[in-house]
FIDODREN-314139 format. One record per residue: z, y negated, x of N, C-alpha, C in turn; residue in one letter. Coordinates in steps of 0.2 Angstrom, whole numbers, plus 5000, padded with zeros to 4 digits. Layout:
BEGIN
ZYXZYXZYXA...
This chain:
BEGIN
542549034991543149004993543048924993X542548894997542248834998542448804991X542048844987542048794979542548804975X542948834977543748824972544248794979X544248774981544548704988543948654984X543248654984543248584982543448574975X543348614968543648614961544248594963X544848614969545348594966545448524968X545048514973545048444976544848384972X544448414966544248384961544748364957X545148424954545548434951545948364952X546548364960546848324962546648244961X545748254962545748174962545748144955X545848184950545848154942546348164938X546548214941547348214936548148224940X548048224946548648214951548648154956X549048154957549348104966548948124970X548648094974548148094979548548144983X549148114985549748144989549548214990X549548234983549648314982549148364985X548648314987547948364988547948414994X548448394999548548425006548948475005X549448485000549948535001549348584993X549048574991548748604987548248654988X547748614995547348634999547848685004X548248675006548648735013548948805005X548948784998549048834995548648874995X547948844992547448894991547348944997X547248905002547048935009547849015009X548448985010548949015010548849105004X548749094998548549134993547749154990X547149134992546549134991546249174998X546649145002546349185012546749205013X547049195018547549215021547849285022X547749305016548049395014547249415013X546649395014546249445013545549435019X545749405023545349395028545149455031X545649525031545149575033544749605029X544649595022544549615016543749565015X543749505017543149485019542849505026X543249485030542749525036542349575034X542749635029542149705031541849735027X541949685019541649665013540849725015X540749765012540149795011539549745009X539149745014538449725009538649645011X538949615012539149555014539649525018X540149575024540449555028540049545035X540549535040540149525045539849545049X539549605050539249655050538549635048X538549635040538049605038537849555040X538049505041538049435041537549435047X537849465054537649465058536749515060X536849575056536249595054535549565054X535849525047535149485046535149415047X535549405053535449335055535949255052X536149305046536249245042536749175045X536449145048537049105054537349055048X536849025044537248965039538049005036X537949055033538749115030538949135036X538649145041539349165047539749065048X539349025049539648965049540148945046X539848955040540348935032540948985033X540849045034541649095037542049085043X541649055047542049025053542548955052X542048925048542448855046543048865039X542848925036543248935029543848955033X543648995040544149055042544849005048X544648945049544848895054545448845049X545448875044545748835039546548865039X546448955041547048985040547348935047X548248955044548548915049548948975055X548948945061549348975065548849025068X548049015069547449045072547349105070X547749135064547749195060547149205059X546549155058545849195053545449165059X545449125065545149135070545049195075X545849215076545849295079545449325075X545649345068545549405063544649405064X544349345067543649315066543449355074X543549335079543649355086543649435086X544249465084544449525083543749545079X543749545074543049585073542449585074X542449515077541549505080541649545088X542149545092542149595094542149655092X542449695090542349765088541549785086X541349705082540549735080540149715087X540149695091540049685098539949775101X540549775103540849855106540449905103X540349915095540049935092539249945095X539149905094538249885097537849895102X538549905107538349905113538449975113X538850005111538950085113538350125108X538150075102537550115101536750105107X536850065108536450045115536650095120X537150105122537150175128537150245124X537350255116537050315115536050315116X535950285112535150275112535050285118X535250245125534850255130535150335132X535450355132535350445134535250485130X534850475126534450505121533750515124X533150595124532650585128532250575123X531750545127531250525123530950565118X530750545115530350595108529750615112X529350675109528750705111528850745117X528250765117527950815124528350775132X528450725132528750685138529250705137X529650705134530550715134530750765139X530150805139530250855147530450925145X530450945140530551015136530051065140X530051115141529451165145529451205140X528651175141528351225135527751275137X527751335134527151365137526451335132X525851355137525251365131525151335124X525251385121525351375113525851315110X526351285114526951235110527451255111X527651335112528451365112528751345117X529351335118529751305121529951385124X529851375131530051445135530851475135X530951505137531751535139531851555131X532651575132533251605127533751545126X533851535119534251465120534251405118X534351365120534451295120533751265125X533251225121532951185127533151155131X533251145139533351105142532851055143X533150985140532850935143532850915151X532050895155532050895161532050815164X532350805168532150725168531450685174X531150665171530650635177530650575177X530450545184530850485186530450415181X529950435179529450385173529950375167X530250455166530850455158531350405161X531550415165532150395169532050335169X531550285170531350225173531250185166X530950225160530750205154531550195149X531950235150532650225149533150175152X533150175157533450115160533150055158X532450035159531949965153532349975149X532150015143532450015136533149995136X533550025140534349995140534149935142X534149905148534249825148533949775146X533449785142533049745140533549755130X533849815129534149805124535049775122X535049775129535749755131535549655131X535049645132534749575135534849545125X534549585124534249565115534949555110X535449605114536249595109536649555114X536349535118536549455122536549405118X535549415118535349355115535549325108X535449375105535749385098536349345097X536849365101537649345100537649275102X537249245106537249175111537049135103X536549155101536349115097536849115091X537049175091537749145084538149115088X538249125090538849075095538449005095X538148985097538048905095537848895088X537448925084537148925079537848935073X538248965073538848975069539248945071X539548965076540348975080540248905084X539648855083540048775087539948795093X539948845097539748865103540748855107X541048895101541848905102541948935109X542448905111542248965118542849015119X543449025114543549075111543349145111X542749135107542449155103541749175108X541549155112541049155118541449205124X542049195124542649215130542649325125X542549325120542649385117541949425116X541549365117540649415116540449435123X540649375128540349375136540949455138X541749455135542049505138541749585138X541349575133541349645129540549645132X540049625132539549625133539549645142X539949615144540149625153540349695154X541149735150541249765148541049835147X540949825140540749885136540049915138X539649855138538749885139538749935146X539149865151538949905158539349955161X539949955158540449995161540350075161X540050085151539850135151539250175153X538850125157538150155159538250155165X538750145169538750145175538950215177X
């Protein structure tokens, strides 16, 4: 999108009125964004999901700034809106994982002798205050990391928007603690 806004701004400088350059740029944005801002948000393999993934802050930047062009704060929300949801997302795999027990012989299974898992049934896992203690770690130290993570696209991308900081701090507040409480 960046480079057909500057081709057409090229365009404008060599064979139009200067004049024209600003109602040409609100078209493109109008008919190139505008209608497909969800369709890039969650773009497989390179929406923001992705983006956020692996870090990519220069593309999440370049989508913040491309998306700030929509008028009437249409691709700013649309922006806000998602990166919450993938927020919500992150965190709620964070409180599934942490009530997950731990793998191996420690998970608390009772076993006889040999490895069999005693009784008829379903094993009951048993909880011991070490699982217990090593779970709660693991949740806040990974709730602390999809902090971390988001603080630093927020200044690193997002300008340090506070918008935008106002939609990560809600959800993290939120989502993470609400449901582990």
């Amino acid at each position: 999108m960046e480079k057909r806004l500057a081709e057409e701004s090229d365009r404008t400088a060599h064979y139009l009125s200067t004049l024209t350059h600003t109602q040409l740029q609100e078209l493109l944005v109008a008919e190139l964004l505008t209608p497909h801002l969800d369709a890039i948000l969650h773009m497989p393999g390179s929406g923001l999901v992705t983006m956020v993934d692996h870090d990519r802050t220069s593309d999440l930047s370049r989508m913040y700034n491309l998306f700030l062009r929509v008028p009437s704060e249409l691709g700013k929300d649309a922006l806000r809106f998602a990166l919450r949801a993938d927020v919500e997302d992150r965190g709620k795999a964070i409180n599934d994982s942490a009530n997950e027990p731990e793998p191996g012989p420690s998970a608390g299974v009772d076993q006889d002798m040999e490895g069999d898992v005693k009784g008829k049934g379903k094993a009951k896992p048993t909880s011991t205050p070490s699982a217990a203690l090593s779970s709660a770690l693991r949740w806040v130290q990974d709730v602390l990391d999809l902090k971390d993570k988001f603080d630093k696209i927020l200044d690193d991308a997002f300008g340090g928007d506070k918008a935008v900081q106002t939609s990560i701090n809600l959800v993290c507040r939120l989502g993470c603690v609400s449901e582990r409480d």
